[in-house]
C-alpha positions in Angstrom: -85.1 69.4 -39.6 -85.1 72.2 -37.1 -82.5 72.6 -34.9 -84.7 72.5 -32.2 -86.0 69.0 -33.6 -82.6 67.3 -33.5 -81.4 68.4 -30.1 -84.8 66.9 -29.1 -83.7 63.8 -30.6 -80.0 63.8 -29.1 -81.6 64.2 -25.5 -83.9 61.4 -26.6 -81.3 58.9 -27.8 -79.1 60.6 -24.4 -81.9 59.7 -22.2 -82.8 56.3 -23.5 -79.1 54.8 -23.0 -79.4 56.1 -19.5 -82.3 54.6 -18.5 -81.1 51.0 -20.2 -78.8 49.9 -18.0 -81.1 50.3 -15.0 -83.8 48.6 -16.9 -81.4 45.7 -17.9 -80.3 45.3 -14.1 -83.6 45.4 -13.3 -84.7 42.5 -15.6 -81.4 40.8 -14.5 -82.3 40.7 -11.1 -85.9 39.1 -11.7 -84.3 36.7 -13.4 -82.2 35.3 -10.4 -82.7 33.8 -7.4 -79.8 35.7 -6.0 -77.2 33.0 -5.6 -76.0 33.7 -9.1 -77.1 33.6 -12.9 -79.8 31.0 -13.9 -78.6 28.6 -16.2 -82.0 27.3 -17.6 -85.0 28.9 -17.2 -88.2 27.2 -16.3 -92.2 27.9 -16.7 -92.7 26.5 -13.6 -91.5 28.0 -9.7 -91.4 24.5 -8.2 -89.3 22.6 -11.4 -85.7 22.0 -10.4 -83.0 23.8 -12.6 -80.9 21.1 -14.6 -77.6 21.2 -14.1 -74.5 18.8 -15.4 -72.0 16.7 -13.3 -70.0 18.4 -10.9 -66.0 17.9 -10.6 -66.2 15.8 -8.0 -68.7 13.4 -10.3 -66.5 13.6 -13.0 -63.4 12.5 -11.1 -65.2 9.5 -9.3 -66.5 8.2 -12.9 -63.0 8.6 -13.9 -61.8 6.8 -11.1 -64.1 4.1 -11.0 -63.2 3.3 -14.6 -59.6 3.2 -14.2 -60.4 1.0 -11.0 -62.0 -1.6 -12.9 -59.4 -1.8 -16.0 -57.4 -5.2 -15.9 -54.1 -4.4 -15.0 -51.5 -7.6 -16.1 -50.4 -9.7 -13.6 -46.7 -8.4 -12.2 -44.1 -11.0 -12.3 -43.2 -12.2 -8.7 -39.8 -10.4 -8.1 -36.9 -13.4 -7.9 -35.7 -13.5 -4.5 -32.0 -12.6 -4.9 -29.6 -15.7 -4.0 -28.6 -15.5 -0.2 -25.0 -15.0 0.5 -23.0 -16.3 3.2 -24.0 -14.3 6.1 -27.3 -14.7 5.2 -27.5 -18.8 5.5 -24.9 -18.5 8.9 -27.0 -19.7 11.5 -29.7 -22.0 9.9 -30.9 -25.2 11.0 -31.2 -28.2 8.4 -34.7 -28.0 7.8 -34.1 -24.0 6.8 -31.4 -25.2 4.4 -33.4 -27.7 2.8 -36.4 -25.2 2.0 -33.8 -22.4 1.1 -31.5 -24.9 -1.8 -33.4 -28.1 -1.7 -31.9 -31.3 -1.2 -27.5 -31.1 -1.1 -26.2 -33.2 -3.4 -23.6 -34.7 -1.5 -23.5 -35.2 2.6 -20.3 -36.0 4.4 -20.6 -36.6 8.2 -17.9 -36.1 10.1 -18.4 -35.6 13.6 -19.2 -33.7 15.5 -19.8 -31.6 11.9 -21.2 -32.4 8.7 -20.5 -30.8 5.2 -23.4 -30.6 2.9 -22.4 -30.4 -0.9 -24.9 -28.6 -3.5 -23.2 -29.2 -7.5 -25.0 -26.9 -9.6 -23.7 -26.5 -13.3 -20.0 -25.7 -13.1 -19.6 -24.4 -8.9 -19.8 -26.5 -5.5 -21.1 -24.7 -2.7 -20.1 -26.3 0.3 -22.1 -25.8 3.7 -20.5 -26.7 7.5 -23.1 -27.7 10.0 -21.8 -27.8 13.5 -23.5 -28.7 16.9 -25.3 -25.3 18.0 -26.2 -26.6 21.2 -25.7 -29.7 23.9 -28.8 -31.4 21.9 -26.9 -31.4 18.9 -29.2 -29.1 16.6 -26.9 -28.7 13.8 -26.9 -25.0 12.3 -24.8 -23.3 9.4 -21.4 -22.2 10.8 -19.2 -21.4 7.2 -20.2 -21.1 3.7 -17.8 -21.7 0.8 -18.1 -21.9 -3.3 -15.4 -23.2 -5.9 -15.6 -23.8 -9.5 -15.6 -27.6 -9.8 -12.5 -27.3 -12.1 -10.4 -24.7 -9.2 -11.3 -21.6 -9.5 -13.1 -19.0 -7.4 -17.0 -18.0 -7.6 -18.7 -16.0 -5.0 -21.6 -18.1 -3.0 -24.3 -16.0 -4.2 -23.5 -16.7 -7.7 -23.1 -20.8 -6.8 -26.6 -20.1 -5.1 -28.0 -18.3 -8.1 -27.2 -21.6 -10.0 -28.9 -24.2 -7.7 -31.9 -21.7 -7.4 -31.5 -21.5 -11.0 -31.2 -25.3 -11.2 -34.6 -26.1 -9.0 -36.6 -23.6 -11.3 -35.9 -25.6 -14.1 -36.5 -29.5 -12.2 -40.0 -27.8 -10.3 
């Protein structure tokens, strides 16, 4: 080959690369609709371009599905027995719903001492006059071991609660 022939052909091979990239942008840009790349190209103007689920879809699927799993039933949390400042102050009827019915009732007026015996403790109650009608409400709280001995009340409580989960 001449030397004439293959700096012909370098200019050729020089030229075509230059002219490609304007020719591929050019193409490119047909291509689009100018929001961005097409993802699927169609035969027809009016045919909508497929796309898949968005984020957002994906997260309410998930969402719904973890919705609709069965979750177990929680366990109702125990009420923690009351202590003494906490049953200060009720009326009978309170008492009654709180520890059920005392074991043991002693009146002696104007007071009366109400007597719960769980297993192995004996929490005593005083119920004095609250009023010139003679409503009776909690005024002292004490527990003892049957046997002497000290307890605290809201252990003696824990065992009549304890006690009326096993007899209801």
């Amino acid at each position: 080959m001449s030397r004439t022939t293959v700096r012909a052909l370098r200019l050729g091979r020089g030229l075509s690369r230059a002219l490609c990239l304007p020719i591929l942008l050019a193409v490119l840009a047909c291509a689009t609709d100018g929001k961005g790349p097409v993802s699927t190209l169609s035969t027809e103007a009016d045919t909508p371009v497929a796309t898949g689920p968005t984020a957002d879809d994906i997260q309410r699927d998930a969402d719904a599905q973890v919705a609709t799993v069965a979750r177990p039933a929680q366990p109702t949390p125990k009420r923690p027995p009351p202590l003494a400042d906490e049953m200060a102050d009720l009326d009978p009827t309170s008492v009654k719903t709180l520890l059920g019915e005392p074991s043991f009732v002693r009146r002696d007026p104007p007071a009366e001492i109400w007597q719960y015996r769980p297993a192995g403790c004996v929490l005593d109650l005083f119920l004095y006059p609250a009023n010139s009608e003679g409503d009776l409400r909690v005024r002292h709280v004490a527990a003892r071991i049957a046997g002497g001995g000290n307890v605290t009340v809201a252990d003696c409580a824990a065992r009549i609660l304890a006690n009326r989960g096993q007899s209801g």
